[in-house]
C-alpha positions as CSV (number, residue, x, y, z in Angstrom):
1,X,-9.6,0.8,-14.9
2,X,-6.6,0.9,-17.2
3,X,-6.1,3.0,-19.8
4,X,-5.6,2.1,-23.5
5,X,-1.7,2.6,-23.1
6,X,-1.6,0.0,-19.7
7,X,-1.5,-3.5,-20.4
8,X,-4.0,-5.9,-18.5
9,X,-3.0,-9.6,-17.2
10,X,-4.5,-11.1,-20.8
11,X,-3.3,-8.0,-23.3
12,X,-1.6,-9.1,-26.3
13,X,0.4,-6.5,-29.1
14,X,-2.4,-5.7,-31.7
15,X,0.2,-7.4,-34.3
16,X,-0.9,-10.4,-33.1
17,X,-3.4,-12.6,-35.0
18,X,-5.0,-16.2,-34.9
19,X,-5.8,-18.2,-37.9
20,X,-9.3,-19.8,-38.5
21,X,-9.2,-23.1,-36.9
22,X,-8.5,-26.0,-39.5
23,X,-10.1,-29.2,-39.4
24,X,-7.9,-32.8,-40.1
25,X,-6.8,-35.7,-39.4
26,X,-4.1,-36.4,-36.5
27,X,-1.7,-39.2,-36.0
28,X,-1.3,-40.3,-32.2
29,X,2.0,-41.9,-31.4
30,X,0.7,-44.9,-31.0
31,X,-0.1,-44.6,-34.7
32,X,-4.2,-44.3,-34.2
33,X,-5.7,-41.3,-36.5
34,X,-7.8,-38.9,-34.9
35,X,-10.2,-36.3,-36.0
36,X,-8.2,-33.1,-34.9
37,X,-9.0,-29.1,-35.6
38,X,-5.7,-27.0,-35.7
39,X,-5.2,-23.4,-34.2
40,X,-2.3,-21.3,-35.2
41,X,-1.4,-18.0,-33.8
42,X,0.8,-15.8,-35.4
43,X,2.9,-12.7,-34.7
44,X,3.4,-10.2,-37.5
45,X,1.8,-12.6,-40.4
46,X,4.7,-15.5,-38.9
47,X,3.5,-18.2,-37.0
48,X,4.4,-18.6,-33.2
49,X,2.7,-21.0,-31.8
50,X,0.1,-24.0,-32.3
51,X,-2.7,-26.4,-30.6
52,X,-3.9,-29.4,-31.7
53,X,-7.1,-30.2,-30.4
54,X,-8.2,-34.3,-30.6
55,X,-12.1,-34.0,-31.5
56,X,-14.5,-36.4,-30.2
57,X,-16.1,-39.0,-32.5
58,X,-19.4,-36.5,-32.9
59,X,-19.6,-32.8,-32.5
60,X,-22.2,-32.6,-29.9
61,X,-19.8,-34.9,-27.7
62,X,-18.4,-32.6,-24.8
63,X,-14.9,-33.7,-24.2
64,X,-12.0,-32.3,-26.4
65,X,-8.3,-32.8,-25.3
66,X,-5.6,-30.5,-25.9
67,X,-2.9,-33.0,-27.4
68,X,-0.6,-30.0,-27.9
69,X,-0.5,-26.3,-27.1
70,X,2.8,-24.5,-27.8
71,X,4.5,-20.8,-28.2
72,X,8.1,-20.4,-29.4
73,X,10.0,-20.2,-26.3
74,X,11.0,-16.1,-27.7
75,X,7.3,-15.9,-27.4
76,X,6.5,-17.2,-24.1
77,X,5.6,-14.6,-21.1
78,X,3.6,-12.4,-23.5
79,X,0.1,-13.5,-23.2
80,X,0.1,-15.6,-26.0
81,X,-0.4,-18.8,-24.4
82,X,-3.5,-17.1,-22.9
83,X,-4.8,-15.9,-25.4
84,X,-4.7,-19.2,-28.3
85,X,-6.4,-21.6,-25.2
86,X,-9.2,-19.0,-24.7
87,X,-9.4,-19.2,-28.1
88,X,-9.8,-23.2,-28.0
89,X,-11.8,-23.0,-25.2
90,X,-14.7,-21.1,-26.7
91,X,-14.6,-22.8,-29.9
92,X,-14.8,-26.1,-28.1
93,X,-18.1,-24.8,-26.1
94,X,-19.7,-23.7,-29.5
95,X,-18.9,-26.9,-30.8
96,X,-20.5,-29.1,-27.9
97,X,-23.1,-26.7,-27.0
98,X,-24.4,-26.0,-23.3
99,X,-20.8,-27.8,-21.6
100,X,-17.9,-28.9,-22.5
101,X,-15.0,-30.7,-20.7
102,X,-11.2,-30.2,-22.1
103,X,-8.3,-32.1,-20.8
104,X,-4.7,-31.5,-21.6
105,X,-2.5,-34.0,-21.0
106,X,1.3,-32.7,-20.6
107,X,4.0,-34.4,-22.3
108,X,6.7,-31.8,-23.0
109,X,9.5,-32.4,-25.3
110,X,11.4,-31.4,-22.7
111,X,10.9,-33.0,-19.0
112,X,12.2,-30.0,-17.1
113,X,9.0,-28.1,-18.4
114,X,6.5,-30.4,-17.1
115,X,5.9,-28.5,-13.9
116,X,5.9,-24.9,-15.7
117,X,3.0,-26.4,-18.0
118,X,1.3,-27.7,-15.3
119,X,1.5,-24.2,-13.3
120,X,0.2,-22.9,-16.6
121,X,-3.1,-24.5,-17.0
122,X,-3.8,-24.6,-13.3
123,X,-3.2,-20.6,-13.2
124,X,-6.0,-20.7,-16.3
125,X,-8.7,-22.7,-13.9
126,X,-7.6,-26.2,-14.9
127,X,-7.5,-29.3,-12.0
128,X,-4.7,-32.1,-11.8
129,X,-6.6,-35.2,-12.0
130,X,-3.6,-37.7,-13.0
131,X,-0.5,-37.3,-11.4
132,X,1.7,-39.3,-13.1
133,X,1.1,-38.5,-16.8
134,X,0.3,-34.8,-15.8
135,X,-3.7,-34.5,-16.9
136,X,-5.3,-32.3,-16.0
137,X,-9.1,-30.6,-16.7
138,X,-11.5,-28.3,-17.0
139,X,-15.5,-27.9,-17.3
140,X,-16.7,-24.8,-19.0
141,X,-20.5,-23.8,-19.0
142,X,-21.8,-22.1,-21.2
143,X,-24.9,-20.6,-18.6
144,X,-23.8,-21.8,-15.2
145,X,-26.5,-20.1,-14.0
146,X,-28.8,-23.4,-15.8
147,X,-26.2,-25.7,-13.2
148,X,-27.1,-24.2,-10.1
């Protein structure tokens, strides 16, 4: 067991904080408007990195999708990443109740960090299940033991 001194694989620096989620409105691309809650998470009061998660038409719906999860590139490697989709994750299993299915479809800005994305959520239990627009899943329970 480590001791309160040795980091663990999901520590983060205690100067490290998240914001209440905010709920809004989110313009797609394609120009549709989506309902959206917004996660910041910030380093020493200053914000370094973000989610946007698209909400389904009706809370008790179980599939949210991650439209964008980000850390400053200083940032990355510390944790952080982990530590804001945990975050998502249990917020979106309040929300929907005894499951919940998120998806994260992975359009970086830039292409050469598609596959380092995609290593990302797989390493955090998410499945590839569309290739060529990177998508990939994940179904949290909140009892698996009421699955079995």
């Amino acid at each position: 067991m480590p001791d309160d001194n040795q980091e663990t694989e999901h520590t983060v620096p205690p100067n490290v904080s998240l914001s209440p989620p905010e709920d809004g409105n989110y313009m797609l691309t394609n120009g549709d408007i989506k309902r959206a809650t917004f996660f910041n998470i910030n380093e020493d009061n200053k914000p370094v990195g973000k989610a946007i998660i698209i909400r389904p038409p009706h809370d008790d719906q179980f599939l949210y999708v991650i439209h964008q999860l980000t850390i400053n590139p200083e940032n990355r490697n510390s944790n952080l990443g982990k530590r804001l989709l945990g975050e998502v994750e249990k917020w979106a299993l309040q929300k929907a109740g005894d499951a919940v299915v998120i998806e994260a479809i992975i359009e970086p800005d830039n292409p050469n960090d598609k596959e380092r994305l995609l290593k990302f959520y797989q390493n955090q239990g998410y499945e590839l299940i569309e290739r060529d627009i990177s998508r990939v899943s994940k179904t949290i329970y909140k009892d698996f033991n009421n699955y079995l």
